[in-house]
C-alpha positions in Angstrom: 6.9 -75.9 93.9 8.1 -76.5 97.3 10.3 -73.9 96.9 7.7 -71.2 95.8 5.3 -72.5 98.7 8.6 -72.2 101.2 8.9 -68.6 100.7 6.2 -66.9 101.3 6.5 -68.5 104.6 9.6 -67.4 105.1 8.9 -63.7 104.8 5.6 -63.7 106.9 7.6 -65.3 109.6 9.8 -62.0 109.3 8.9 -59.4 111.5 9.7 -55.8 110.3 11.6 -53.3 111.8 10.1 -50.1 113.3 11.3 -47.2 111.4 13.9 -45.4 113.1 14.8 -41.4 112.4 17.8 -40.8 110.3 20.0 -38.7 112.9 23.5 -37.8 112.9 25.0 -40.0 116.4 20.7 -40.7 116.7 20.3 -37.0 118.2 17.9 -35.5 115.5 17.7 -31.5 114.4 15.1 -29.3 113.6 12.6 -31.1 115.6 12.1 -33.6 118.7 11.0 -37.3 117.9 8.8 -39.5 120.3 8.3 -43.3 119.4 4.3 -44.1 120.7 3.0 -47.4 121.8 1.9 -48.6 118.4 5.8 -48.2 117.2 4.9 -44.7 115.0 7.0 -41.8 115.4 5.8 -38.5 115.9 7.9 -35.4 115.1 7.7 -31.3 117.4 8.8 -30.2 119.7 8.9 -31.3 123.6 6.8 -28.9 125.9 7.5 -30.2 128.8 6.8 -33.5 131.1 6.3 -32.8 135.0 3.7 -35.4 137.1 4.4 -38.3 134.4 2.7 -36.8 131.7 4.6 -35.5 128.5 2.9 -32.3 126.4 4.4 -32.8 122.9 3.4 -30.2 120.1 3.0 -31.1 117.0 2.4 -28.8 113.7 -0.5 -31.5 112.6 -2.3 -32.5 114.6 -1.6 -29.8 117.8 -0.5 -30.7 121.5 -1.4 -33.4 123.2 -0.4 -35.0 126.2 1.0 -38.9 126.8 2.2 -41.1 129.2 5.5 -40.7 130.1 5.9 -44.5 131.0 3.8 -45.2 127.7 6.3 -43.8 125.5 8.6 -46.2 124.1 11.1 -43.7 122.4 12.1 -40.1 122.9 15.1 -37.7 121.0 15.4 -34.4 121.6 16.7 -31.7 119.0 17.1 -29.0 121.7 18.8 -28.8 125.1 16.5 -29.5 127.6 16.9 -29.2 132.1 15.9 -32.9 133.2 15.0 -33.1 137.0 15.7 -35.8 139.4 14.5 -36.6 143.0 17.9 -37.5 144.7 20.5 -35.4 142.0 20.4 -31.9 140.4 19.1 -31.0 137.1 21.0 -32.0 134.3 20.9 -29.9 131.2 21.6 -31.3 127.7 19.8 -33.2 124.7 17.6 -36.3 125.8 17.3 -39.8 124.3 15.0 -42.5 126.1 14.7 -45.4 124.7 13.0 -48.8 127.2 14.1 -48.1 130.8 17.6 -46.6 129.5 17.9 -42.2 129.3 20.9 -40.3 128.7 21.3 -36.5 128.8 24.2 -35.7 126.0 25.7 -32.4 126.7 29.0 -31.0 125.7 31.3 -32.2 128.7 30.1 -35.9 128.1 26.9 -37.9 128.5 25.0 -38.6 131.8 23.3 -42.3 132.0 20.1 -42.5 134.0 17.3 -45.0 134.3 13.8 -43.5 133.1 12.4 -43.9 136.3 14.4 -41.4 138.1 13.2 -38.7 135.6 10.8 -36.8 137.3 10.8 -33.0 135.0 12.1 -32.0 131.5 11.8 -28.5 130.8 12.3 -26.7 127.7 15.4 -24.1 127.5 15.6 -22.1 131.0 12.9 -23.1 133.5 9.7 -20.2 133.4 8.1 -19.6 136.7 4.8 -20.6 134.5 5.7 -23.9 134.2 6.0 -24.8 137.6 2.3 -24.2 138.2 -1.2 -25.9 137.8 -4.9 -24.8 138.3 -9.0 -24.9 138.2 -11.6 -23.4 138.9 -15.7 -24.3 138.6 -18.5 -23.0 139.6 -22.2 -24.6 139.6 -25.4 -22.9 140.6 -28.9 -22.7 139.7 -31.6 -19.4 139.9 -35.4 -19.9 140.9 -38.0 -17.1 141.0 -41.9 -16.9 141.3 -43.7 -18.4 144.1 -40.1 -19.5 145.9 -36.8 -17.2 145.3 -34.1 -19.6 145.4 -30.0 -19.4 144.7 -27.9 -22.2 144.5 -24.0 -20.9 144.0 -21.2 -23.5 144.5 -17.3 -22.5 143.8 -13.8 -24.2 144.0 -10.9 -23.2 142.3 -7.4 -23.8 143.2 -3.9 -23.5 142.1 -1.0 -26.0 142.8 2.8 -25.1 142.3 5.7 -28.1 141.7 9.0 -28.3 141.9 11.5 -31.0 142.0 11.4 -30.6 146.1 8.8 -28.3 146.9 5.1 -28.3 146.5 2.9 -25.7 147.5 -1.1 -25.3 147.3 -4.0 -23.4 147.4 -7.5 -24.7 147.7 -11.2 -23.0 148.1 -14.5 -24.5 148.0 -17.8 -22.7 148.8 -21.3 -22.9 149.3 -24.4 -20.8 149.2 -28.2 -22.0 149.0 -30.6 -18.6 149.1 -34.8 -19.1 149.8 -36.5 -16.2 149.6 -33.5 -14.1 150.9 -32.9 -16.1 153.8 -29.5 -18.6 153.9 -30.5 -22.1 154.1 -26.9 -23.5 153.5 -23.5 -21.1 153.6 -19.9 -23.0 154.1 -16.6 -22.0 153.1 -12.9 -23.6 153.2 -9.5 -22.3 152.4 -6.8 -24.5 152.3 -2.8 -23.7 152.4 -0.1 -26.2 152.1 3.4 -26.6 151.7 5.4 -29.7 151.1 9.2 -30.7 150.8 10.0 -33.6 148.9 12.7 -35.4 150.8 12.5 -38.5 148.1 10.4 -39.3 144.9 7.7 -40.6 147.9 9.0 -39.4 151.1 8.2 -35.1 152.2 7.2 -33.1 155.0 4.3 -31.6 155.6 6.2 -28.0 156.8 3.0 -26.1 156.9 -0.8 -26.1 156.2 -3.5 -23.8 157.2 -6.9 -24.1 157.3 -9.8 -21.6 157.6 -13.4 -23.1 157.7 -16.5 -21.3 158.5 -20.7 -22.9 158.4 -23.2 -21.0 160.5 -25.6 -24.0 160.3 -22.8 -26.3 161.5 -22.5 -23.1 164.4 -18.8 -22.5 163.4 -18.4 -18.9 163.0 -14.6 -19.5 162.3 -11.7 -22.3 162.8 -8.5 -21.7 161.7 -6.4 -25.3 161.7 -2.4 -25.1 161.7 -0.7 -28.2 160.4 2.6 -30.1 159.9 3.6 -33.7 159.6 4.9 -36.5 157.6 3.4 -38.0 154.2 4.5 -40.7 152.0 3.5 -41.5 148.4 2.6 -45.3 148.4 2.1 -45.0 144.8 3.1 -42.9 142.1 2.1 -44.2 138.2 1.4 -42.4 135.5 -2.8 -43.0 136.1 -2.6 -43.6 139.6 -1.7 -41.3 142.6 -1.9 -42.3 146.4 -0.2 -40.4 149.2 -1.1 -40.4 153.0 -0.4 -38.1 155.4 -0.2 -38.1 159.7 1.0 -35.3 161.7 0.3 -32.8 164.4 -2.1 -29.8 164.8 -3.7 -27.2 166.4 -7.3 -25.8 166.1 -8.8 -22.7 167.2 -12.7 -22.2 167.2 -15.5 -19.1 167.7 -18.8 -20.5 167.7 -21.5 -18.6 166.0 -24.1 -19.0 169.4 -23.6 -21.0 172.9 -25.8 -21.4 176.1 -25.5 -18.8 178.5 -22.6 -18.6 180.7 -20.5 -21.0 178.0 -16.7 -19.4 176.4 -18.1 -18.7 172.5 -14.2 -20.2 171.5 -12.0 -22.8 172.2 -8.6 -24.1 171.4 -7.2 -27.4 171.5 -4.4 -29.8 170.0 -5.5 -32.1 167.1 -4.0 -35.9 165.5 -4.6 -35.1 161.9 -4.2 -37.9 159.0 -5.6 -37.4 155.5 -5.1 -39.4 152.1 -5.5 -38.4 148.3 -6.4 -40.7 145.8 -6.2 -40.0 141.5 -6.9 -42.1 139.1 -7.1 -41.5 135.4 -9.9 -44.0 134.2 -9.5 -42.6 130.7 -7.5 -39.9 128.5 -10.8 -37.8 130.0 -12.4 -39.1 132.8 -10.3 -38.8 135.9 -11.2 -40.0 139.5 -10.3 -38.2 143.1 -11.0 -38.8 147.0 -9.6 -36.4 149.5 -10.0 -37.0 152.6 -8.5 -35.4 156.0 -9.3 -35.9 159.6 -8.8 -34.8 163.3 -8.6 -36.2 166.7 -9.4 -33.9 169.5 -10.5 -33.0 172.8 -14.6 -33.0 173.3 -15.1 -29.5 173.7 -13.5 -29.1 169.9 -15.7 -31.9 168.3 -13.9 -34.8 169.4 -13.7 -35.9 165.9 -13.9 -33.7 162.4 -13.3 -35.1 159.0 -13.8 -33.9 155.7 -14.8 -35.9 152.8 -14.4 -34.7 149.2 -15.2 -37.3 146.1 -15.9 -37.3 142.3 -14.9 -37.2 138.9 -13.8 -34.6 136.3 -14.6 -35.1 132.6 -12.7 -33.5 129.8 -15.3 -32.1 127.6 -13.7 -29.7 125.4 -9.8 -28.6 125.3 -9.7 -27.4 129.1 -13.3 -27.1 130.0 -14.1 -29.9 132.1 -17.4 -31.5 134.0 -17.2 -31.6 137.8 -19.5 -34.3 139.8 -18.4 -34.5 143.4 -19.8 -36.1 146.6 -18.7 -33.6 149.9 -19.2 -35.3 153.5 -18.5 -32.7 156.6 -18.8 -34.8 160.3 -18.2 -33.5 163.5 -18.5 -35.9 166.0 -19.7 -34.1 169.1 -21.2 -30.7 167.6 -21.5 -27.6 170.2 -24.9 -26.6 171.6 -26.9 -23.6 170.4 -28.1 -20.8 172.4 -31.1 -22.3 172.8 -29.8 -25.7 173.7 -29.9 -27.6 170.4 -27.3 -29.4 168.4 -26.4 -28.5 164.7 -26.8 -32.3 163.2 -23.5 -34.0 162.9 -23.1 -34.4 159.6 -23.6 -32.4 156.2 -24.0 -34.1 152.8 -23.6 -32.3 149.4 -23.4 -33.4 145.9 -22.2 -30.3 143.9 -22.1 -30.1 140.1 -20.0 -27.9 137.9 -18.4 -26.4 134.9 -14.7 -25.8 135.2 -11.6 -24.5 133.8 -7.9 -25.7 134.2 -4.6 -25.3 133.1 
């Protein structure tokens, strides 16, 4: 009886092993293998992983897209090009498994910890897959006793590489009573960034155009360069800061009599960027960037964008966001008065990205 009670005990104390996949030299063919969280194996094919997340495409149940850091497990059938921050690509099959990667290829085997994976591409690397993009656009249309237009816009497209990163960035704004603008502001962002580490780059160049009528900015164009640092980089959580240099040129839309309608000045900019994925759909941003000038420029400017973005249905996504434009010591009117100093918006919107 002791015996028969003994057993059972026995075996539950026994943990089983995971499965593993039954690969010649544990490099499978005919199709990639990723190990989740939950120990299951899932069998496709690799799209690609860039920004720690990993696309995988399987014939169930479609593609979907993990954490790189979450995955416990990975074996690729096909050659792939792995990326690094401080080494060049390395093409060859893949296996990951903990904090240990390897790239086999047919001159030998490369050893690597996980962490200094940044890319895997599929085959020979498209120009496609270096890029990224959005684009919303919120609005509303009154008519009867008060014609009214609400139109706001922002799209943008991002480009990565190992060591470069390059973007593009608009947002706009339109408000329409009975024909007659009550709100109209538009910005157009340009950057470029080297990556001289996984978290150290240079801010090469960035250009700015920014134009509000009520704000009595007819147009400022802002050049840029400086240093940023990436103080952290997780697979939900982003955080960079940035400090550099610049030099603004304004044309004000009226002045008082007698005054120069444009001025020119140097600038200390910093700015920040904060991500944070909340959930698998609801994803968190601040963007912030501000400037230190001379008096006759506005003294200080800064630039305040917040909000979420909720996956609703494969790539169409719900925008909320919270814009805060402050300029410190705004330039008189023609007739003497001051535009208020700062402009408030909370914008919502339907958007696209890829």
């Amino acid at each position: 009886m002791a015996l028969m009670l003994a057993a059972p005990a026995a075996w539950a104390d026994e943990k089983p092993e995971p499965w593993q996949p039954k690969a010649p030299d544990g490099l499978p063919t005919g199709f990639d293998w990723i190990r989740l969280p939950s120990d299951e194996w899932l069998k496709g094919e690799i799209v690609s992983m860039y920004d720690g997340k990993l696309e995988f495409d399987s014939d169930e149940l479609g593609v979907h897209t993990f954490d790189f850091a979450d995955i416990k497990e990975l074996r690729s059938s096909r050659v792939l090009e792995v990326g690094f921050a401080d080494r060049p690509p390395v093409k060859g099959r893949l296996v990951v498994a903990g904090d240990a990667a390897r790239v086999v290829a047919e001159a030998g085997e490369t050893a690597v910890a996980r962490s200094e994976i940044l890319t895997i591409v599929v085959g020979a690397a498209r120009e496609l897959d270096y890029w990224s993009g959005y684009a919303n656009m919120g609005g509303t249309i009154r008519s009867g006793n008060t014609d009214q237009i609400d139109y706001t816009a922002r799209l943008g497209t991002v480009r990565r590489s190992v060591k470069n990163r390059t973007g593009f960035d608009y947002l706009g704004n339109i408000t329409r009573i009975d024909s007659a603008d009550t709100s109209n502001n538009h910005r157009v962002t340009l950057g470029w960034d080297r990556f001289l580490s996984k978290r150290l780059f240079l801010n090469l160049a960035g250009l700015e155009w920014y134009r509000d009528q009520f704000q009595n900015v007819a147009n400022r164009w802002t050049v840029t360069a400086g240093v940023g640092y990436e103080v952290l980089d997780t697979p939900r959580t982003s955080w960079n800061a940035t400090a550099g240099p610049a030099w603004l040129a304004t044309d004000w839309k009226s002045v008082p009599p007698g005054d120069e309608d444009s001025v020119s000045s140097l600038a200390l900019r910093i700015g920040t960027r904060f991500d944070h994925e909340f959930t698998e759909t609801i994803d968190f941003y601040t963007y912030y960037n501000a400037f230190f000038t001379e008096e006759e420029s506005g003294s200080y400017t800064h630039h305040l964008d917040t909000g979420l973005k909720i996956e609703l249905i494969g790539n169409l996504d719900l925008n909320v966001a919270w814009v805060w434009d402050r300029v410190q010591d705004p330039r008189a009117r023609e007739d003497g008065t001051f535009p208020k100093k700062d402009d408030t918006r909370l914008v919502f919107g339907l958007g696209w990205s890829f």
